[in-house]
C-alpha positions as CSV (number, residue, x, y, z in Angstrom):
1,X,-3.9,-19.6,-13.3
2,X,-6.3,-16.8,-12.4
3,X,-4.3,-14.1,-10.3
4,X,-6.4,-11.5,-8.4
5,X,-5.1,-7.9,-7.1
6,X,-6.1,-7.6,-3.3
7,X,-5.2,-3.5,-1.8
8,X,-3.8,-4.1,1.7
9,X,-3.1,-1.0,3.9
10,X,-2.5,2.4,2.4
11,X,-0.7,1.0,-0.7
12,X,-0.2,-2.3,-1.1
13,X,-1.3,-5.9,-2.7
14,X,-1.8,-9.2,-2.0
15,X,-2.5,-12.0,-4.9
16,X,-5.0,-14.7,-4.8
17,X,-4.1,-17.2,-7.4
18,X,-6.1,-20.1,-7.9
19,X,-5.4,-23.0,-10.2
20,X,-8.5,-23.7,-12.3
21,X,-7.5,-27.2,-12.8
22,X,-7.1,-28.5,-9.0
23,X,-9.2,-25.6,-7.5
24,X,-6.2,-24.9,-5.3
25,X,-5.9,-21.5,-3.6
26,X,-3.1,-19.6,-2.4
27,X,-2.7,-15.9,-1.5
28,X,1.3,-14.3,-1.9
29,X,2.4,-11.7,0.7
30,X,-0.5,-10.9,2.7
31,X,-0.3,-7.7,4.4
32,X,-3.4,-7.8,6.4
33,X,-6.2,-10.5,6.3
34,X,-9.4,-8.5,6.5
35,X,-9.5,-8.1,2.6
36,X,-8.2,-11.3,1.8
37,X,-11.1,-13.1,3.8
38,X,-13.7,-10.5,2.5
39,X,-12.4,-11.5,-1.2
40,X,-12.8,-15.3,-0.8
41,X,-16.0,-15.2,1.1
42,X,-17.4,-13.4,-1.6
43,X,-15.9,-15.7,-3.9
44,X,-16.5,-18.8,-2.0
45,X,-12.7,-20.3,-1.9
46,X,-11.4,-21.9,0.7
47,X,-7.7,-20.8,1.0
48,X,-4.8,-23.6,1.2
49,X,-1.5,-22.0,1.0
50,X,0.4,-18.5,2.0
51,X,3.2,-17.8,0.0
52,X,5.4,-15.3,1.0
53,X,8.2,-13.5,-0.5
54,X,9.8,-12.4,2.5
55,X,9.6,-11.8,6.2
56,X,8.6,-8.1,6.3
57,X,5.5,-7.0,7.9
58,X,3.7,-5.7,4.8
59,X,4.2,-8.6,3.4
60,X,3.0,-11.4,6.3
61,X,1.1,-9.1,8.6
62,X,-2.3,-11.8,7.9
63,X,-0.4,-14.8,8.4
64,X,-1.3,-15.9,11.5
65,X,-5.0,-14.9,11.2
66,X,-5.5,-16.6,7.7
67,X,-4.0,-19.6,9.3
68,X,-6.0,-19.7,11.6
69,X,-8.9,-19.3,9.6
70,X,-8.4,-21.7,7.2
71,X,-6.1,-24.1,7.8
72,X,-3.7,-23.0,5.3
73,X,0.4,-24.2,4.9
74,X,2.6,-21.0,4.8
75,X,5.4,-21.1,2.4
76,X,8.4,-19.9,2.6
77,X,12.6,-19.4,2.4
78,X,14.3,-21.9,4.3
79,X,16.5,-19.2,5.6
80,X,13.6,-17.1,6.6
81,X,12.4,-19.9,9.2
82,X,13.3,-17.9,12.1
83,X,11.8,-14.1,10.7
84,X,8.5,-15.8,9.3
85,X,6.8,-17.6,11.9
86,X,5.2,-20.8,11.8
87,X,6.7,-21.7,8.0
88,X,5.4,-25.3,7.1
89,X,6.8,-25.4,3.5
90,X,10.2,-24.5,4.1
91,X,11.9,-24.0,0.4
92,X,15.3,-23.8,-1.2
93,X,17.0,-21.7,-3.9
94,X,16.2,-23.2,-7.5
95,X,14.3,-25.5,-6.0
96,X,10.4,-27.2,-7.2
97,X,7.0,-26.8,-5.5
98,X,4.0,-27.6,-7.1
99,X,1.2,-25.4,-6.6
100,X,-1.9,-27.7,-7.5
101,X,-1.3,-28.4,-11.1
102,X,1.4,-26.1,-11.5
103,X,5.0,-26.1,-11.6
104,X,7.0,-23.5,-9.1
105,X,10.5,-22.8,-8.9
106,X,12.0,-21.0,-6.2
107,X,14.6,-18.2,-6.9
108,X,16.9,-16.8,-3.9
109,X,16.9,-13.3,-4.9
110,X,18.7,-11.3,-2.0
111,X,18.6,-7.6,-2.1
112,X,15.7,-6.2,-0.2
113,X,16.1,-9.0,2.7
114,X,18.6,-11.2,2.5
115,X,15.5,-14.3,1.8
116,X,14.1,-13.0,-0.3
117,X,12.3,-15.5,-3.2
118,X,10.4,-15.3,-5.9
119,X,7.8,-17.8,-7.1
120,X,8.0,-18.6,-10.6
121,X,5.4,-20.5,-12.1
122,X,6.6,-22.4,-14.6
123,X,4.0,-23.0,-17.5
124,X,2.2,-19.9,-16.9
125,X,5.1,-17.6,-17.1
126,X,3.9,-15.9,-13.6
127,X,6.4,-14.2,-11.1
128,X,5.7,-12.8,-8.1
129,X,8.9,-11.1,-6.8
130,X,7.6,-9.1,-3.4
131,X,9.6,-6.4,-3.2
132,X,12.4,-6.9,-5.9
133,X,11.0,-5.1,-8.5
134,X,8.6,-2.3,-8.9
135,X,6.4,-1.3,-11.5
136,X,6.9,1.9,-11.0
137,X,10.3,2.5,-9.7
């Protein structure tokens, strides 16, 4: 799994991760799509999936344009459905997904929102928790 550090905004991150194996391409939590799109036209990926952690704006704010864009399924909480517009993988508490060649499970991890996941990826030992914990307090 490759995992690339996008700056959105004033001060935060989106993730492109892309799945060497299946060439798949998804970007977690993106804020704004301007930088998102710069980074894979500059890479040459074509993006297939949004994952996000939850519903706030910092964290979906280039949803809809990266849809748009390139076709790509947004992921999401089940229970989020209504605050995350346009959702086509809704997903469940301890749940699977597979992300191209890798394993995903889905942990409910209320606190911040009351949806919000993470995406733990199995094999690789990768978790992207949004807003749930911070690196830096």
């Amino acid at each position: 799994m490759e995992v690339s550090l996008i700056p959105c905004l004033t001060d935060n991150y989106a993730y492109v991760i892309k799945d060497q194996q299946s060439k798949t391409v998804g970007v977690v939590d993106p804020s704004e799509s301007s930088p998102v799109i710069d980074f894979l036209k500059k890479k040459e990926l074509k993006l297939d999936y949004i994952l996000n952690t939850h519903h706030h704006f910092d964290h979906i704010g280039g949803n809809d344009d990266l849809k748009k864009i390139y076709g790509a399924k947004i992921v999401g909480f089940s229970g989020d459905k209504h605050r995350i517009p346009n959702i086509d993988i809704p997903l469940q508490n301890n749940s699977g997904w597979v992300f191209g060649k890798s394993k995903v499970r889905i942990l409910h991890i209320p606190g911040h929102t009351l949806g919000h996941i993470c995406f733990f990826f199995e094999k690789e030992k990768i978790a992207f928790t949004g807003d749930t914990l911070f690196s830096l307090g």
